[in-house]
Predicted model as a PDB file, atoms N, CA, C, CB and O in Angstrom, pLDDT in the B-factor column:
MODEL        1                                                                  
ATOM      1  N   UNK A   1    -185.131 -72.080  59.332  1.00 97.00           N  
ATOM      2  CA  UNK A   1    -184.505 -72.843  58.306  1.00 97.00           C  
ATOM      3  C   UNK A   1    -183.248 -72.140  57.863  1.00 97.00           C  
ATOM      4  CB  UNK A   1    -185.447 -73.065  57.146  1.00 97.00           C  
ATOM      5  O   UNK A   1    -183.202 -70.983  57.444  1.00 97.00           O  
ATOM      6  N   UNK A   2    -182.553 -72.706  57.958  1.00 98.00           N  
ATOM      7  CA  UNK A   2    -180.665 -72.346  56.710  1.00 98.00           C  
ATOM      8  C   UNK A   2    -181.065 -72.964  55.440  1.00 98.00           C  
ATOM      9  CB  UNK A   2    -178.662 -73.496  57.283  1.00 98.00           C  
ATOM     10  O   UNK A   2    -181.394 -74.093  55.078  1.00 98.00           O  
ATOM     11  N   UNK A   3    -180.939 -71.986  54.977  1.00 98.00           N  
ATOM     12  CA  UNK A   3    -181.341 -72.229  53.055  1.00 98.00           C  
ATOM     13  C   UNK A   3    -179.714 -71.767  52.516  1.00 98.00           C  
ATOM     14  CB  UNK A   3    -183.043 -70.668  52.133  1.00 98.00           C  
ATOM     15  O   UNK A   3    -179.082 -70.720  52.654  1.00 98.00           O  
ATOM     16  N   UNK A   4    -179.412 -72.990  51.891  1.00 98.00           N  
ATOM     17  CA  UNK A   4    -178.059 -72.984  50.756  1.00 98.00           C  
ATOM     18  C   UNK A   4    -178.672 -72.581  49.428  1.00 98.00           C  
ATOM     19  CB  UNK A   4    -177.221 -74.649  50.510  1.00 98.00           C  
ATOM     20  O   UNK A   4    -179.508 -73.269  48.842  1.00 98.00           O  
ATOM     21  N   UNK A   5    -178.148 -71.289  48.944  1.00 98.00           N  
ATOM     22  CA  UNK A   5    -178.360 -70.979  47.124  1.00 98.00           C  
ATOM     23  C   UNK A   5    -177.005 -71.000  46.744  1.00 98.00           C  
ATOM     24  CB  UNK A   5    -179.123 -69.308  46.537  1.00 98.00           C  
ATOM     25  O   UNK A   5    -175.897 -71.050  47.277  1.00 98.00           O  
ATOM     26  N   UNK A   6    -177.620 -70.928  45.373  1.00 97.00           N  
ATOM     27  CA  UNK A   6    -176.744 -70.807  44.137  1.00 97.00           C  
ATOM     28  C   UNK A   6    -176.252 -69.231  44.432  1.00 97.00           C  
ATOM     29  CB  UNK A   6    -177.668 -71.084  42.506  1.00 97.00           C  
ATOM     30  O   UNK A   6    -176.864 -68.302  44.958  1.00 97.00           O  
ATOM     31  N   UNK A   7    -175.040 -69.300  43.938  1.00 96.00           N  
ATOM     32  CA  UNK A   7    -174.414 -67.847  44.078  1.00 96.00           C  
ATOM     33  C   UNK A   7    -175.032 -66.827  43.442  1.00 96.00           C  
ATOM     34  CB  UNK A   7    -173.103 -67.754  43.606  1.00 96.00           C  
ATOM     35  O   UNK A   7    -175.336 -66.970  42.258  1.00 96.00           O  
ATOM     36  N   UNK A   8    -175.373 -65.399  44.260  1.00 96.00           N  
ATOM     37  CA  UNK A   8    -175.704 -64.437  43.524  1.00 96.00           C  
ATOM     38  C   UNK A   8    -177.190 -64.548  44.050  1.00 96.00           C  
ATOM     39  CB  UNK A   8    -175.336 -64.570  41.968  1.00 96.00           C  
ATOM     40  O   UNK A   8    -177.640 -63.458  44.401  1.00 96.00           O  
ATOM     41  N   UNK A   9    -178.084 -65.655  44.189  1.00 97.00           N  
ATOM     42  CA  UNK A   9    -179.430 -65.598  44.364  1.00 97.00           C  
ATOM     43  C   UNK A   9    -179.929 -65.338  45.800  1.00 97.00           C  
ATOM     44  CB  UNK A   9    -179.945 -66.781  43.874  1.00 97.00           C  
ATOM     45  O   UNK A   9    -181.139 -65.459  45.994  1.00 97.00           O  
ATOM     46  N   UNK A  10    -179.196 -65.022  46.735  1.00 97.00           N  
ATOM     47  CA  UNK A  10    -179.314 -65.118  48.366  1.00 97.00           C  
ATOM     48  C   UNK A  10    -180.328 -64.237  48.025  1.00 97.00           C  
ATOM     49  CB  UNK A  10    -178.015 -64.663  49.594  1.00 97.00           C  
ATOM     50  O   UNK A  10    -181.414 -64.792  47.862  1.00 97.00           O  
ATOM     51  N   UNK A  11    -180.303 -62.380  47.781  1.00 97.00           N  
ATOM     52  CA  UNK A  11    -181.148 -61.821  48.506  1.00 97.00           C  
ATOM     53  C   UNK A  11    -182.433 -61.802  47.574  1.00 97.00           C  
ATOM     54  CB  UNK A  11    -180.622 -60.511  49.012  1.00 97.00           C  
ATOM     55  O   UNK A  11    -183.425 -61.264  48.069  1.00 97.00           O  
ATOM     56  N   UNK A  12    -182.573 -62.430  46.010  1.00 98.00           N  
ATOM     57  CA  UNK A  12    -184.061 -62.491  45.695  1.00 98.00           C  
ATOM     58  C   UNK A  12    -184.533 -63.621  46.411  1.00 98.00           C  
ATOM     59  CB  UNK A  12    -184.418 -62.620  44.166  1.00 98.00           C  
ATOM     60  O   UNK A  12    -185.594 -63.422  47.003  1.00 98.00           O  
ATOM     61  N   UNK A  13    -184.046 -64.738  46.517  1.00 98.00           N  
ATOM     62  CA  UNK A  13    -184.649 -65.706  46.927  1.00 98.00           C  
ATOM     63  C   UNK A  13    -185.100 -65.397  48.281  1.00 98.00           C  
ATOM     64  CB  UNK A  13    -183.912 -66.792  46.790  1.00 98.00           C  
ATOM     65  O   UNK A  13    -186.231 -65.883  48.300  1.00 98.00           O  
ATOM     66  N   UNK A  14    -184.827 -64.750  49.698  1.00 98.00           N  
ATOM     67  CA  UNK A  14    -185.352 -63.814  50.767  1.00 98.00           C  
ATOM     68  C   UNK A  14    -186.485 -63.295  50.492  1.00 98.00           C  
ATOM     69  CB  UNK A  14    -184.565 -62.772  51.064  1.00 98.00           C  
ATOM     70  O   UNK A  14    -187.574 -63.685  50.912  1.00 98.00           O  
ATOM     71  N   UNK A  15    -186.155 -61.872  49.358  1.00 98.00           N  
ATOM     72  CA  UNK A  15    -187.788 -61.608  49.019  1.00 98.00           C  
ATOM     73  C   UNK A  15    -188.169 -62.949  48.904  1.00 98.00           C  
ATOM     74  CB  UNK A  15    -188.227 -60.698  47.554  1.00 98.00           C  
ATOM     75  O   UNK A  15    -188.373 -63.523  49.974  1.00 98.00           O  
ATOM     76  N   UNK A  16    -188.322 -63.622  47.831  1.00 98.00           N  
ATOM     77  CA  UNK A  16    -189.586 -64.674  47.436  1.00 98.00           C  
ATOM     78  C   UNK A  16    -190.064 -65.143  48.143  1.00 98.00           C  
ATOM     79  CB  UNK A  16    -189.505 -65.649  46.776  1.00 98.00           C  
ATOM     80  O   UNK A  16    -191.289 -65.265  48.127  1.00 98.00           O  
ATOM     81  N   UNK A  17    -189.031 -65.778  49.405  1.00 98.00           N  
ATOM     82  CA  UNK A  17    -189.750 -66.453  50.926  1.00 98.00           C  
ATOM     83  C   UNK A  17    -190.672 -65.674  51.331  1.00 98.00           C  
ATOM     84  CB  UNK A  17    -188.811 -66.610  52.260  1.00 98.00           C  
ATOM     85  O   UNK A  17    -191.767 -66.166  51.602  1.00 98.00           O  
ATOM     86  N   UNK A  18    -190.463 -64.350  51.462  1.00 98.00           N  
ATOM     87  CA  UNK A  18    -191.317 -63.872  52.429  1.00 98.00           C  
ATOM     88  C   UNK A  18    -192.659 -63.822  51.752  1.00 98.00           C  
ATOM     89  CB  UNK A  18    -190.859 -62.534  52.994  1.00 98.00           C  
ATOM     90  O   UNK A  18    -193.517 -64.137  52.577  1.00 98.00           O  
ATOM     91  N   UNK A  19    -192.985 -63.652  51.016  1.00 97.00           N  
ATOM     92  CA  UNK A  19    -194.434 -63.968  49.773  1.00 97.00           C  
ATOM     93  C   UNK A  19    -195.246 -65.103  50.646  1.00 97.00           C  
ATOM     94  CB  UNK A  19    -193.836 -64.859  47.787  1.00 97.00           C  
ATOM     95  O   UNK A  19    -196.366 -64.851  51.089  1.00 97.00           O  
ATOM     96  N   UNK A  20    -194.632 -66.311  50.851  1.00 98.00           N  
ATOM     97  CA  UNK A  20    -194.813 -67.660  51.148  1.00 98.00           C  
ATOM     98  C   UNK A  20    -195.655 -67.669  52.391  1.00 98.00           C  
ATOM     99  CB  UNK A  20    -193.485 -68.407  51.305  1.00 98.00           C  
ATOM    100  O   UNK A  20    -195.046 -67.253  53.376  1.00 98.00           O  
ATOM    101  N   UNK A  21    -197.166 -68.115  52.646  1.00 96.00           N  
ATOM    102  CA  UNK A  21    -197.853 -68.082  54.047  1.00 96.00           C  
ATOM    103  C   UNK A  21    -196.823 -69.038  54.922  1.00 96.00           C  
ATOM    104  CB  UNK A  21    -199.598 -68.738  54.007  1.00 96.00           C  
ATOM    105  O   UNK A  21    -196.192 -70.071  54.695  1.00 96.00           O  
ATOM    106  N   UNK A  22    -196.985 -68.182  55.989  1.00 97.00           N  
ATOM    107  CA  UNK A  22    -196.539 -69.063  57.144  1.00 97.00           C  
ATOM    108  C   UNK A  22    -195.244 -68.645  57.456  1.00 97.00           C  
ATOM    109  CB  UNK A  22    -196.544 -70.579  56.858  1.00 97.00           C  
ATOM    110  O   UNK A  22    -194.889 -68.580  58.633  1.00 97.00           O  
ATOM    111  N   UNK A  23    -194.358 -68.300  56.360  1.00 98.00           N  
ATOM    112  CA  UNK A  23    -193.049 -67.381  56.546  1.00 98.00           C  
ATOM    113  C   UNK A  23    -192.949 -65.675  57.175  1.00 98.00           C  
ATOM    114  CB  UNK A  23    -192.512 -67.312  55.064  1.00 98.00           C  
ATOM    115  O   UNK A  23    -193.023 -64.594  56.592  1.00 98.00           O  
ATOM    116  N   UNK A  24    -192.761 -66.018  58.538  1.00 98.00           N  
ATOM    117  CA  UNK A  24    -192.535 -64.937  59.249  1.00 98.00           C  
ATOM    118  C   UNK A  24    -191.382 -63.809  58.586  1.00 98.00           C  
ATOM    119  CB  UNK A  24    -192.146 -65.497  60.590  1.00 98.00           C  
ATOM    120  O   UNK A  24    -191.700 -62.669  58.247  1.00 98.00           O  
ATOM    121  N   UNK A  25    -190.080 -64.335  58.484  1.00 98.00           N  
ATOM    122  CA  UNK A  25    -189.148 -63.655  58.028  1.00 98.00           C  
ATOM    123  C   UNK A  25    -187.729 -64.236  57.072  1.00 98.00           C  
ATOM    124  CB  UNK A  25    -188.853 -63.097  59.163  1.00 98.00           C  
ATOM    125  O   UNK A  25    -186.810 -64.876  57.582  1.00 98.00           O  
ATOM    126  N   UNK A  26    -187.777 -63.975  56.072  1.00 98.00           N  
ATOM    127  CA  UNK A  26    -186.187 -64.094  55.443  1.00 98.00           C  
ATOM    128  C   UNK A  26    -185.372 -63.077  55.562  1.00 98.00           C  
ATOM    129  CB  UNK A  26    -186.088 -64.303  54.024  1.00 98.00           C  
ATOM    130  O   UNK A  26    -185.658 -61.880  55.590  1.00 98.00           O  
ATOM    131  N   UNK A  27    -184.083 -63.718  55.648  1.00 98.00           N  
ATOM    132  CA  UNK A  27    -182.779 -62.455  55.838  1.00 98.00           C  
ATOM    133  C   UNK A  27    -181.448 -63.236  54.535  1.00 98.00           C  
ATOM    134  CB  UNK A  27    -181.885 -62.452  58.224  1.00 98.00           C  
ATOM    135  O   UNK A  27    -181.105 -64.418  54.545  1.00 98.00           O  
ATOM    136  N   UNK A  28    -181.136 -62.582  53.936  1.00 98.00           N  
ATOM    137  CA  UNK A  28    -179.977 -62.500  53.016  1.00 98.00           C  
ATOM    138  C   UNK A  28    -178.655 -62.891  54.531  1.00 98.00           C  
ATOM    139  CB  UNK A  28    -179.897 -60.511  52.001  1.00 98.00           C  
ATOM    140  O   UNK A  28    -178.620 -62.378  55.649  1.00 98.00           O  
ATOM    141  N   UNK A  29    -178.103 -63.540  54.162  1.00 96.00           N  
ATOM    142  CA  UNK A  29    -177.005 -63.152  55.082  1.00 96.00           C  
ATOM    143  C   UNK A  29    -175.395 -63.396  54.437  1.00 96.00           C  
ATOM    144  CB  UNK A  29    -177.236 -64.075  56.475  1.00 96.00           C  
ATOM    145  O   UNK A  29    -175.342 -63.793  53.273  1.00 96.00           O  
ATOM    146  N   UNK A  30    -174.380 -63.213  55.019  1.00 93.00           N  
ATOM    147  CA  UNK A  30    -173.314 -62.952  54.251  1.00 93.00           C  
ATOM    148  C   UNK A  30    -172.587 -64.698  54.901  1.00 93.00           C  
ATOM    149  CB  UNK A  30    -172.418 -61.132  54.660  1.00 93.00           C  
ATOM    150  O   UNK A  30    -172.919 -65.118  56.009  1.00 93.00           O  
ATOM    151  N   UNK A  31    -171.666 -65.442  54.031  1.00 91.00           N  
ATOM    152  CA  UNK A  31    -171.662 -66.617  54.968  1.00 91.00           C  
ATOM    153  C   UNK A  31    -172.237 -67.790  54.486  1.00 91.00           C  
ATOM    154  CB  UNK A  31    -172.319 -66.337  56.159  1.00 91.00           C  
ATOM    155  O   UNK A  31    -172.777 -67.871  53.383  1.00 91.00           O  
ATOM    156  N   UNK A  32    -172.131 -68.735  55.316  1.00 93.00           N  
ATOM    157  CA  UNK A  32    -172.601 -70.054  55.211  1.00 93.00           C  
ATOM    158  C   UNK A  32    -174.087 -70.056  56.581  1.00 93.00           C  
ATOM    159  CB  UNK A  32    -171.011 -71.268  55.552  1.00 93.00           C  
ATOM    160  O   UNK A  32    -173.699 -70.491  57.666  1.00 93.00           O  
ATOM    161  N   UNK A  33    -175.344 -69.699  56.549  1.00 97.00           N  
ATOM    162  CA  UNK A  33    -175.784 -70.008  55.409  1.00 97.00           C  
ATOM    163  C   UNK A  33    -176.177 -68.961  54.891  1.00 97.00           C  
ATOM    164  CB  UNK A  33    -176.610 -70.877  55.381  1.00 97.00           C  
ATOM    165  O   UNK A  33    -175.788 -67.917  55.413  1.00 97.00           O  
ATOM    166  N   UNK A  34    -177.407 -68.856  53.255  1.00 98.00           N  
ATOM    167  CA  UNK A  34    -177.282 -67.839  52.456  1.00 98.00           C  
ATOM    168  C   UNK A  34    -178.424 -67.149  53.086  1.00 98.00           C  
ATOM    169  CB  UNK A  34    -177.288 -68.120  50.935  1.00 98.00           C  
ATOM    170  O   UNK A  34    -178.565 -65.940  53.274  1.00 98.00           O  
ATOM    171  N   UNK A  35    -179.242 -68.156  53.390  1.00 98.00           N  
ATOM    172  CA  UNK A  35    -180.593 -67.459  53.924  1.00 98.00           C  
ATOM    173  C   UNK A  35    -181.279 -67.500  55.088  1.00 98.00           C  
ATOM    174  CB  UNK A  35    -181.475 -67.745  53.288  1.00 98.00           C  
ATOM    175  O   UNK A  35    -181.360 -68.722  55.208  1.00 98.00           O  
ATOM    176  N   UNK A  36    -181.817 -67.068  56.009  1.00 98.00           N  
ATOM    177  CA  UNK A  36    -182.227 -67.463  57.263  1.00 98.00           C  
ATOM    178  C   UNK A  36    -183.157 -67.145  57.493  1.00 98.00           C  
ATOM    179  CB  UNK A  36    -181.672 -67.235  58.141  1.00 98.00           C  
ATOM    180  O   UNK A  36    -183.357 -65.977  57.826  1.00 98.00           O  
ATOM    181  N   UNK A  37    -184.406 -68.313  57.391  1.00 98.00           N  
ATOM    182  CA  UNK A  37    -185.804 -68.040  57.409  1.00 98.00           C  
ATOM    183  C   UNK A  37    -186.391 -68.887  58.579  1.00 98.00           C  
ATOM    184  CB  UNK A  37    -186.476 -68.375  56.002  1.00 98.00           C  
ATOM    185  O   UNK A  37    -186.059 -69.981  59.037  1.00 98.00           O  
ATOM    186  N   UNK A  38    -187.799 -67.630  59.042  1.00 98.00           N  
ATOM    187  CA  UNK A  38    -188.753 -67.522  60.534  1.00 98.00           C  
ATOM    188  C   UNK A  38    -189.721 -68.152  59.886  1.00 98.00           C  
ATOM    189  CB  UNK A  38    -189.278 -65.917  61.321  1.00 98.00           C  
ATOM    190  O   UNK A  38    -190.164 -67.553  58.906  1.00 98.00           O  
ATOM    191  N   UNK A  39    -190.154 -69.121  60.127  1.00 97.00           N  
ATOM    192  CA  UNK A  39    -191.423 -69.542  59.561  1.00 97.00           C  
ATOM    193  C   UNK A  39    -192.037 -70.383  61.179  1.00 97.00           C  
ATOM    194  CB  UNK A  39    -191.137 -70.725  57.894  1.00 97.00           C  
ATOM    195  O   UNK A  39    -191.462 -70.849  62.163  1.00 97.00           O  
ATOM    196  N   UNK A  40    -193.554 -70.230  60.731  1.00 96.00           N  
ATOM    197  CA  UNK A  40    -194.575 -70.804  61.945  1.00 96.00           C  
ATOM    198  C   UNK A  40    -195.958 -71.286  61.311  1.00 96.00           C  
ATOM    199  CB  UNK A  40    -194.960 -69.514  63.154  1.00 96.00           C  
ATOM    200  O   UNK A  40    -196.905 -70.578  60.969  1.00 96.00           O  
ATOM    201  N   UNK A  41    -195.818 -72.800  61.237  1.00 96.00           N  
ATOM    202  CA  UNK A  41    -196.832 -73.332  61.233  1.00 96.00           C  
ATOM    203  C   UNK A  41    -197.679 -74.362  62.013  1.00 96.00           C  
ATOM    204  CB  UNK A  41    -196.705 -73.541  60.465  1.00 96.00           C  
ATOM    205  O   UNK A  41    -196.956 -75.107  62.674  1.00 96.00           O  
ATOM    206  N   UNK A  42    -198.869 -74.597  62.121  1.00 95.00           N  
ATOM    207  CA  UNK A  42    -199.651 -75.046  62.946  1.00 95.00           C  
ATOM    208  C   UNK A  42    -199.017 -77.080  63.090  1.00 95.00           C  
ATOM    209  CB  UNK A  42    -201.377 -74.571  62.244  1.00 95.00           C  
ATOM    210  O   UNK A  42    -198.534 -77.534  64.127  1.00 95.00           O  
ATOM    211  N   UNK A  43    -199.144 -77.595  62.284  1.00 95.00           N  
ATOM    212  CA  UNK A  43    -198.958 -78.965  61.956  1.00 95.00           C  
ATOM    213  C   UNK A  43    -197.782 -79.453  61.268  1.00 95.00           C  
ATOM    214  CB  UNK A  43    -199.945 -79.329  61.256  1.00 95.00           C  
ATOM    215  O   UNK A  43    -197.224 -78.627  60.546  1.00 95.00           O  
ATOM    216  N   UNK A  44    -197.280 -80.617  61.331  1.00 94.00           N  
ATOM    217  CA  UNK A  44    -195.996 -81.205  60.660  1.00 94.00           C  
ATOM    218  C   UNK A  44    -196.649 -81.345  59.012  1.00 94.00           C  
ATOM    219  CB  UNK A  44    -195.424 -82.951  61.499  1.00 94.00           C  
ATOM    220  O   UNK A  44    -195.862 -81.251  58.070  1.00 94.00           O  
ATOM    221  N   UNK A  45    -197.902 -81.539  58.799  1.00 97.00           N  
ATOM    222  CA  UNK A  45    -198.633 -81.664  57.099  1.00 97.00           C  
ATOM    223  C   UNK A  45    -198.270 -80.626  56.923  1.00 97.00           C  
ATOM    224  CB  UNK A  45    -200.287 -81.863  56.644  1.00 97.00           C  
ATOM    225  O   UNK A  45    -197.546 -80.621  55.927  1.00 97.00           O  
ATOM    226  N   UNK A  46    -198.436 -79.024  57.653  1.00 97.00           N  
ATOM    227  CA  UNK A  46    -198.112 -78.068  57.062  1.00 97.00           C  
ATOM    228  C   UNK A  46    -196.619 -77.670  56.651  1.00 97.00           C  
ATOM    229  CB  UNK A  46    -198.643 -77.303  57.705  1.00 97.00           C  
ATOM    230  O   UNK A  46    -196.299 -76.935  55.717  1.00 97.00           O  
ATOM    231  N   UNK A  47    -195.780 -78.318  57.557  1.00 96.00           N  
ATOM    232  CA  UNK A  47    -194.958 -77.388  57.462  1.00 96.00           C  
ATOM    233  C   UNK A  47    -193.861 -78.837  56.142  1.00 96.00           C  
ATOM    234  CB  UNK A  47    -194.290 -76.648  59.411  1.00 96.00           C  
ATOM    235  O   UNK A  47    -192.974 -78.518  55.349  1.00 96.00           O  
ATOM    236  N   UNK A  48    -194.266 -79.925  56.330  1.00 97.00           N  
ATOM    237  CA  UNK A  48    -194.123 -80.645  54.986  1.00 97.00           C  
ATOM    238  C   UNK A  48    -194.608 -79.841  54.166  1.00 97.00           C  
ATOM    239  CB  UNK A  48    -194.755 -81.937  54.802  1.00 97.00           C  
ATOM    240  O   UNK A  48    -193.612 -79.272  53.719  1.00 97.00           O  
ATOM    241  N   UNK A  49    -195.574 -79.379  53.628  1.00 98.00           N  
ATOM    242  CA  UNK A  49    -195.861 -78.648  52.802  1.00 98.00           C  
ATOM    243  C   UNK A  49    -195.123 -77.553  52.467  1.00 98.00           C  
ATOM    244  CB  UNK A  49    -196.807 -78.413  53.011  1.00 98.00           C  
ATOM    245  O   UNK A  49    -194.724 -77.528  51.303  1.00 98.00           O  
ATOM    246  N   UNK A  50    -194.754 -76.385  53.376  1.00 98.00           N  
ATOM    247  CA  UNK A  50    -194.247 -75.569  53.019  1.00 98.00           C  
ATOM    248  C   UNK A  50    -192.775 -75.667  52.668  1.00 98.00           C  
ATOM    249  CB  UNK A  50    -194.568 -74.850  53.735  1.00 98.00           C  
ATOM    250  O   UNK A  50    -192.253 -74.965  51.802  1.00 98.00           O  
ATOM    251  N   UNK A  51    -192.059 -76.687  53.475  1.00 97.00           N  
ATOM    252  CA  UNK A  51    -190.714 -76.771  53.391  1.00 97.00           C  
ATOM    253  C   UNK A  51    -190.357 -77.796  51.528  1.00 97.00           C  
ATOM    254  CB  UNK A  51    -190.183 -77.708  55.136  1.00 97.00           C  
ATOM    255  O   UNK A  51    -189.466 -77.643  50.691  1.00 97.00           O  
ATOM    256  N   UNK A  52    -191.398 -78.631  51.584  1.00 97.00           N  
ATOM    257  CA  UNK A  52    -191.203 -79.786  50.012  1.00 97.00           C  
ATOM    258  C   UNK A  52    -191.637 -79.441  49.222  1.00 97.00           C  
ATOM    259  CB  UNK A  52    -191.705 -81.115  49.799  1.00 97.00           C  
ATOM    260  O   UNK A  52    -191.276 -79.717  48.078  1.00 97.00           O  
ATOM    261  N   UNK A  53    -192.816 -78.516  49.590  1.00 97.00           N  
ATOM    262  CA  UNK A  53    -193.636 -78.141  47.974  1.00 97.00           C  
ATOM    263  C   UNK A  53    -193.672 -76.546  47.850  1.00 97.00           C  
ATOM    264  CB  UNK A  53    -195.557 -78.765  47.877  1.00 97.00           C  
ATOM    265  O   UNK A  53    -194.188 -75.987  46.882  1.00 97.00           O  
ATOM    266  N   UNK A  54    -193.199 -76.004  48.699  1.00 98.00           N  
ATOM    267  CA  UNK A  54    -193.059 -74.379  48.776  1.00 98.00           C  
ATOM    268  C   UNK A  54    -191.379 -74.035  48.327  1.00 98.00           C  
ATOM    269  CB  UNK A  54    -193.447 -73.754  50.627  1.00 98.00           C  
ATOM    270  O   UNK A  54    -190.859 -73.775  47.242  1.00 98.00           O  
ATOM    271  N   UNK A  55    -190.908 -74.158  49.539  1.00 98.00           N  
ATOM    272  CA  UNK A  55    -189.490 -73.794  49.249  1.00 98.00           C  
ATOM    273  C   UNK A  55    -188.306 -74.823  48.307  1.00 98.00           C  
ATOM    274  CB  UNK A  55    -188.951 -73.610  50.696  1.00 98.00           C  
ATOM    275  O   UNK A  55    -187.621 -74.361  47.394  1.00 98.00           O  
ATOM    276  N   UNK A  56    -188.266 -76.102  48.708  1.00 97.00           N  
ATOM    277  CA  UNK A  56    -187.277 -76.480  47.827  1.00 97.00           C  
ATOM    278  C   UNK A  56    -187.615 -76.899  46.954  1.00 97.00           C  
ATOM    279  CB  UNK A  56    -186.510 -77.145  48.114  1.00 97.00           C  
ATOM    280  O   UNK A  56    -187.361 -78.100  46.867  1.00 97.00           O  
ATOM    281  N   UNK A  57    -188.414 -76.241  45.697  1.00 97.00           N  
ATOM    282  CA  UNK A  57    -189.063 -75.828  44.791  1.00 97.00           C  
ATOM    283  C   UNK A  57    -188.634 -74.614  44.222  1.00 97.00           C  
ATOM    284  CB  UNK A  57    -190.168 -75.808  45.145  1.00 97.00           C  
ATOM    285  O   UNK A  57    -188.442 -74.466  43.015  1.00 97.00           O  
ATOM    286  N   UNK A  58    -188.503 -73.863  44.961  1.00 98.00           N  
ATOM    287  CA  UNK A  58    -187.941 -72.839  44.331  1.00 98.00           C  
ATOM    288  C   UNK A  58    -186.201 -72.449  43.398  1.00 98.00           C  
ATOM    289  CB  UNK A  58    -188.149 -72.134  45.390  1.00 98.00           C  
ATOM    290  O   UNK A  58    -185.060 -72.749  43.749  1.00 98.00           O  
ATOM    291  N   UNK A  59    -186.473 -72.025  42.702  1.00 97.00           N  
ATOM    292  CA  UNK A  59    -185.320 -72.361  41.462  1.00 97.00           C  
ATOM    293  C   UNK A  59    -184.008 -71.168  41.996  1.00 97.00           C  
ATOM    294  CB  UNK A  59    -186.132 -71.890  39.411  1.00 97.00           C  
ATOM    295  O   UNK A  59    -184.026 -69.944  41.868  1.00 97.00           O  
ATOM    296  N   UNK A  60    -182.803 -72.147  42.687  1.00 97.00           N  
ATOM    297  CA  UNK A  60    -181.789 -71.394  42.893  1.00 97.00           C  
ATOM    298  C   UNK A  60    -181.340 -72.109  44.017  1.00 97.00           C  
ATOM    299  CB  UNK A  60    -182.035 -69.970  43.022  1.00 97.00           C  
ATOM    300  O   UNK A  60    -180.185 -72.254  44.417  1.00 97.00           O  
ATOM    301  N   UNK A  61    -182.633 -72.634  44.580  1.00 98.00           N  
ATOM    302  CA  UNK A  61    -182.106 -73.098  45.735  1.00 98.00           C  
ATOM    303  C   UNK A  61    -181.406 -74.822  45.954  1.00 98.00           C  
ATOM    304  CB  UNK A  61    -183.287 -72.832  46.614  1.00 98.00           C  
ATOM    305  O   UNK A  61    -182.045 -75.824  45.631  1.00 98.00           O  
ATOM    306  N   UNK A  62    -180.577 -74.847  46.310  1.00 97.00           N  
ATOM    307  CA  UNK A  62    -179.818 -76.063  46.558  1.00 97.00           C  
ATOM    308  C   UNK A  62    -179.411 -76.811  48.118  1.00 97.00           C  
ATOM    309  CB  UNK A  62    -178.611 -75.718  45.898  1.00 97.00           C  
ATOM    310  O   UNK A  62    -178.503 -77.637  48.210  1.00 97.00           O  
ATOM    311  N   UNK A  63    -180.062 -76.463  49.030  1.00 97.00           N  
ATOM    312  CA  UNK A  63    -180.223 -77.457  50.254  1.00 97.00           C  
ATOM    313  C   UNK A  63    -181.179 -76.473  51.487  1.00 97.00           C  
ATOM    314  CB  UNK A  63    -178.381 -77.988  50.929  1.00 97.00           C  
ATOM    315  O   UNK A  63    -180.834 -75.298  51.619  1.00 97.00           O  
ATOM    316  N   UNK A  64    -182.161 -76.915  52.206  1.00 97.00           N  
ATOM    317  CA  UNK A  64    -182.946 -76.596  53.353  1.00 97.00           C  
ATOM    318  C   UNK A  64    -182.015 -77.269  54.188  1.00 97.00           C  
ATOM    319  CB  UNK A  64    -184.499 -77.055  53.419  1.00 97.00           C  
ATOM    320  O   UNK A  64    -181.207 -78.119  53.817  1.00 97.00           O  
ATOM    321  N   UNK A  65    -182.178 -76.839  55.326  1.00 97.00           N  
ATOM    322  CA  UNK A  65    -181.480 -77.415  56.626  1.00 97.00           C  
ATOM    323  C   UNK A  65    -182.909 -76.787  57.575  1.00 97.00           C  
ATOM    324  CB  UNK A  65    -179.516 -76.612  57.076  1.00 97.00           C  
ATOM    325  O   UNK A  65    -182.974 -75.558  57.523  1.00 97.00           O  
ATOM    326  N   UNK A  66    -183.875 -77.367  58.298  1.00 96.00           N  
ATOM    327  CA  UNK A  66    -184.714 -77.018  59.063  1.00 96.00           C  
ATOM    328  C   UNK A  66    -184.165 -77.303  60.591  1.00 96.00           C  
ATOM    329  CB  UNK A  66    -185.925 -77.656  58.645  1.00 96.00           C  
ATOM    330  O   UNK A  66    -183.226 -78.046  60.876  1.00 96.00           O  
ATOM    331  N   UNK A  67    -184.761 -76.738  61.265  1.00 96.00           N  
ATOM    332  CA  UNK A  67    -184.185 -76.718  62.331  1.00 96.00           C  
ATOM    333  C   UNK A  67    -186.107 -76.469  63.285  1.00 96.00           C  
ATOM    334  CB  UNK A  67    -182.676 -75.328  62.314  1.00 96.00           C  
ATOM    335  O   UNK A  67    -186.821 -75.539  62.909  1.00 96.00           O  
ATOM    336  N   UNK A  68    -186.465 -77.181  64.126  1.00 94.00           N  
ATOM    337  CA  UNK A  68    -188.259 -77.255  64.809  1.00 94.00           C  
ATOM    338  C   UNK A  68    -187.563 -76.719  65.888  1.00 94.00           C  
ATOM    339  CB  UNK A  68    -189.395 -78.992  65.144  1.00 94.00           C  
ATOM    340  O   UNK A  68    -186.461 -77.091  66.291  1.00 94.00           O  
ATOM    341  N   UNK A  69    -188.684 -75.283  66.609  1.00 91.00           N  
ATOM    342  CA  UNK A  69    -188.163 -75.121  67.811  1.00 91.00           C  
ATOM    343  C   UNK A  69    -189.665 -75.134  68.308  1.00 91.00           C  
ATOM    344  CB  UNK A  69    -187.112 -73.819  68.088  1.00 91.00           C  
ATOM    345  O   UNK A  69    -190.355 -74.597  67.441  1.00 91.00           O  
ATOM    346  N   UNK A  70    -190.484 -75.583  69.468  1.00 84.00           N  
ATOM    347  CA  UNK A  70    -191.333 -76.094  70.361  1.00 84.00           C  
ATOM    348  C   UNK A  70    -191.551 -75.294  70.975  1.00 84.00           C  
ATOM    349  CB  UNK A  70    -191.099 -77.006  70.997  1.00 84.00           C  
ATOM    350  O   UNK A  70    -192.324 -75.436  71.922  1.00 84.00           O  
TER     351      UNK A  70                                                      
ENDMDL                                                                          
END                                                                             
């Protein structure tokens, strides 16, 4: 996933991902985008879940861009 934040929030919002089951890895990055997160889940319910009710939920953040690799 490319996660767009609010300025200033890139590298807490990284930690916080990584808290999150199923999130392999967040990285702060410098750039467009702010965040770049590894996540692996079993089912599309799950990963609806994690992406609608996990992450863009979280306060700072202002656009997911997911990207499914198979």
């Amino acid at each position: 996933m490319l996660i767009h934040t609010r300025a200033g929030r890139s590298k807490a919002i990284a930690h916080e991902l990584t808290q999150l089951p199923g999130v392999i890895s967040a990285h702060a990055c410098w750039g467009v985008p702010d965040v770049i997160v590894f996540a692996e889940v079993e089912t599309q319910p799950e990963l609806d879940d994690l992406v609608m009710e996990k992450i863009q939920t979280i306060e700072g953040i202002e656009r997911t861009d997911t990207h499914i690799v198979l």
